[in-house]
N, C-alpha and C positions, 0 to 999 in steps of 0.2 A: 536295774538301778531306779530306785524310787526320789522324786524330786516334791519336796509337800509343800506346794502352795498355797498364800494365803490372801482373804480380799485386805485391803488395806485399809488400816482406822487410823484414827488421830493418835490415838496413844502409840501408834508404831512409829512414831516422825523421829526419835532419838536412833534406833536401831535403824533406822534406816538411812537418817543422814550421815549416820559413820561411816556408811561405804559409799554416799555418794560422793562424800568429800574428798573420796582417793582420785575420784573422775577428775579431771585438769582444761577438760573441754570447757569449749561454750555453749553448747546447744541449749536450749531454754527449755525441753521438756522435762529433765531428770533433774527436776527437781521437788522439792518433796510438795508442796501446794498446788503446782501444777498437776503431778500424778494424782493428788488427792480427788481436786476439782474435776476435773477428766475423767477419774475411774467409773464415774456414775453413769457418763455416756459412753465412755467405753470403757466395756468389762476387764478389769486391772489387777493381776492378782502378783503378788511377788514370796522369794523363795531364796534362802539361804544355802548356798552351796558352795561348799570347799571355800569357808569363808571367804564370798564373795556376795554380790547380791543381783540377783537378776531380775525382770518382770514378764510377766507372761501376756501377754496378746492375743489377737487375732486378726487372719486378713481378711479385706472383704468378701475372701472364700468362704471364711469361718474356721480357716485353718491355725493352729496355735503357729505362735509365731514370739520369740522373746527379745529381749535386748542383751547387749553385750556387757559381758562382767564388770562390775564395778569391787574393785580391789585392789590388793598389789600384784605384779606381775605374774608374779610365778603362782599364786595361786588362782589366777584367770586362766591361765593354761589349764592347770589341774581342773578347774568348772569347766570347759571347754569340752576337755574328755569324756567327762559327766554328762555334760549337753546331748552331744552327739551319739553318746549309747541311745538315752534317753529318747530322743527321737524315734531312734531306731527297733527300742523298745513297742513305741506307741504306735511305729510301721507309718509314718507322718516324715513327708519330706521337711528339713530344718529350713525355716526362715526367723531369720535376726530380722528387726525393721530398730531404725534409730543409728545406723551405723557408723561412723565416721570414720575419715580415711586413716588417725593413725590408728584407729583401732583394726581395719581389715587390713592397713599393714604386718600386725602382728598375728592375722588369720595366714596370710601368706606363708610368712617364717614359719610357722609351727605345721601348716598343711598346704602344705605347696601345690597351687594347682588344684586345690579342693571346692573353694571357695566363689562363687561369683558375687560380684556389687552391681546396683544399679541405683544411679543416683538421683533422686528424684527433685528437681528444682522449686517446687510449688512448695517442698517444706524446709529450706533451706532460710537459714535465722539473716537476719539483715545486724550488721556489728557497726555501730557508730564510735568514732572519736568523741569522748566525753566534751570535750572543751571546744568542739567547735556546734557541737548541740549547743552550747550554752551563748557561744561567744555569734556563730551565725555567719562568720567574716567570709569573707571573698565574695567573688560573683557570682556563683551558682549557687549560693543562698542569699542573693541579693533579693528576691522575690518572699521568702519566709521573713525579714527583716522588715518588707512592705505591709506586710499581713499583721505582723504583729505590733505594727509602730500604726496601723491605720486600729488594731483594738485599743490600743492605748489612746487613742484620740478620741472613740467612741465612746470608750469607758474610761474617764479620766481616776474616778476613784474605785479600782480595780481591788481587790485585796486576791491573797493567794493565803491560803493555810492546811498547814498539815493534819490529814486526817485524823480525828482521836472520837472516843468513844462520844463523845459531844455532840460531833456533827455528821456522824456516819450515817445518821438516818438519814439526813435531807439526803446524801449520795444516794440511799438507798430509794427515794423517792424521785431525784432527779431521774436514777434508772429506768423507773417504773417510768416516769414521760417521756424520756427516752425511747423505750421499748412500743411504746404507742405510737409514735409518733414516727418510727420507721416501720411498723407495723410488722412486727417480728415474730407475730404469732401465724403469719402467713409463709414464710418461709422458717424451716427446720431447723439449718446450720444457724442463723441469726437466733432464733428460740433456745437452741443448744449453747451460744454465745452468751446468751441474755442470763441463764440459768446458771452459767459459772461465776459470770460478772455480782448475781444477786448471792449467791454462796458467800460469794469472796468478799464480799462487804460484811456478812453476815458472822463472818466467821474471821474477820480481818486479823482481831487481835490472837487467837488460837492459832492463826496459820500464820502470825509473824512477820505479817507483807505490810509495807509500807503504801503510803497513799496522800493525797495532794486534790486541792479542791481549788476553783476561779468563782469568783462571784465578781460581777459587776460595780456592786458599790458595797460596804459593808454588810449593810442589812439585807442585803439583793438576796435573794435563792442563788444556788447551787446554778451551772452554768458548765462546766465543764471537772471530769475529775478522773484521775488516774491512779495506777495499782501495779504495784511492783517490789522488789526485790535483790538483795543478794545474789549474784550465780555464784561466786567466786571471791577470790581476792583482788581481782583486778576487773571483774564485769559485774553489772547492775544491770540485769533485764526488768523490763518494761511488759506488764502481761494483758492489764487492760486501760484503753484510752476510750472516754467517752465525753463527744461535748456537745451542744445544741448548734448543729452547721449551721443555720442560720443568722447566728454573730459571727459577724465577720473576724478572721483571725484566734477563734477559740481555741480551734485544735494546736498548730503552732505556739500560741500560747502557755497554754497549758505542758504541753510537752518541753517546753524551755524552761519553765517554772520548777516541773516536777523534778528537772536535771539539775537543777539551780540549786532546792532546798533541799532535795532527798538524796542527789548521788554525785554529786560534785569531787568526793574524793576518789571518785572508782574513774581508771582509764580510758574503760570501752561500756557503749550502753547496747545492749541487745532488746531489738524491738521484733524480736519475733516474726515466725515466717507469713509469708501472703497469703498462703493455702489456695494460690492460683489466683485470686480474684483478679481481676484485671485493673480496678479502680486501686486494689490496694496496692500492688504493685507499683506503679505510676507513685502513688504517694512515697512508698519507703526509698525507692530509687530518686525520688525529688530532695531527699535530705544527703544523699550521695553515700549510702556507706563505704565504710575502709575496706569490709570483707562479705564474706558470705560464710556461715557456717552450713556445710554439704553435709546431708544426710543420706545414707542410702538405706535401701533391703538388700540384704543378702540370703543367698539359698547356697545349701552345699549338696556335694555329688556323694551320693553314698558310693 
């Protein structure tokens, strides 16, 4: 069984979003800007099978490795069995990575017993209540309420606008003193951060992402600005946040803003997972999410 993969370009975003839209999950990878941005650092190829759609990987083995069909039902079964020759073809033990539980539920059903998960915490999305991102109420965000009521004092004439073809450069500039100024040319992953953050701007309006800027006082530069999106019909993930730490209350800020003018109608805002850091963690657990969206790898037993 031959499965033909392909690397992914911009002009595939329509064929490709038709099968991500059958997915009902929230996880913040599979989606189409995301996969785009990412594929460049990690090699991303995807592949139509028994109308479905899948993407191809690898682990830090270098071993292929894909994700789970995005489809309807029964014809994710049907790729499933496709999968599994496939592997078996390439003589490559099967690993899925992106997994979610109700999807290795339906690994179960179909191959009982065949299947292992492991669920990996570090990439695990962090799901906020929309309205209380905005509104901040109670006492365990009594402390973000502080932060951003002492930038309002700092900066009395504060302005907030939604990114457009206008003012995308200064973003695209503020990044650049950003990326200096944490010096991210010395560590990899923050280089590799930097590189998606400067894409994404770049390419704002083709990849269809929304975005949100804080300046100080009208005429002030650029200060803090965010980038995000769509998941769903009911989640608005949140893909990049960047602000100058050194004004007090920017980050909060801006993250209350961006929920304010760009996703206020969506119920859950997904801010994406920590990938371990320690500092970040501590941050996204400071805003208290409702959920956790769990991702695992799975391997099966031939």
């Amino acid at each position: 069984m031959e499965i033909s993969f392909k690397k992914i370009e911009l002009n595939d975003r329509e064929l490709i979003d038709k099968y991500l839209k059958k997915k009902r999950y929230r996880s913040c990878e599979l989606i189409f800007p995301n996969i785009y941005l990412w594929s460049r650092k990690y090699p991303t190829e995807f592949a139509i099978v028994e109308d479905t759609i899948i993407f191809l990987g690898y682990t830090e083995r270098k071993e292929p490795s894909i994700t789970f069909p995005a489809g309807e039902k029964e014809q994710v079964h049907k790729a499933m069995n496709v999968i599994i020759e496939w592997f078996k073809q390439q003589q490559k033990e099967l690993h899925m990575h992106l997994v979610q539980e109700q999807e290795f539920e339906l690994l179960n059903l179909w191959y009982p017993g065949k299947f292992q998960i492991t669920y990996d915490r570090d990439s695990a999305d962090y799901v906020y209540e929309t309205e209380k991102l905005i509104t901040l109420a109670g006492k365990k965000l009594h402390g973000k309420r502080n932060h951003i009521n002492k930038f309002k004092e700092n900066n009395p004439d504060w302005v907030y606008e939604t990114i457009t073809l206008e003012n995308v450069e200064e973003c695209f500039q503020m990044a650049l003193k950003w990326r200096e100024e944490m010096q991210c040319e010395q560590d990899v992953e923050k280089r590799d951060e930097m590189c998606v953050t400067l894409n994404a701007l770049r390419l704002l309006e083709e990849l269809k992402l929304k975005g949100g800027l804080l300046r100080a006082n009208p005429e002030g530069e650029v200060i803090a600005f965010t980038i995000g999106e769509p998941l769903n019909p009911d989640t608005f993930v949140v893909h990049i946040e960047k602000a100058f730490a050194e004004i007090q209350g920017a980050y909060p800020m801006i993250n209350q803003q961006f929920v304010i003018h760009e996703a206020k109608d969506f119920l859950y805002i997904n801010r994406e997972e920590d990938t371990g850091s320690e500092g970040l963690r501590k941050a996204k657990l400071s805003y208290h999410p409702v959920f956790l969206v769990e991702k695992g790898v799975v391997t099966y037993t031939l």
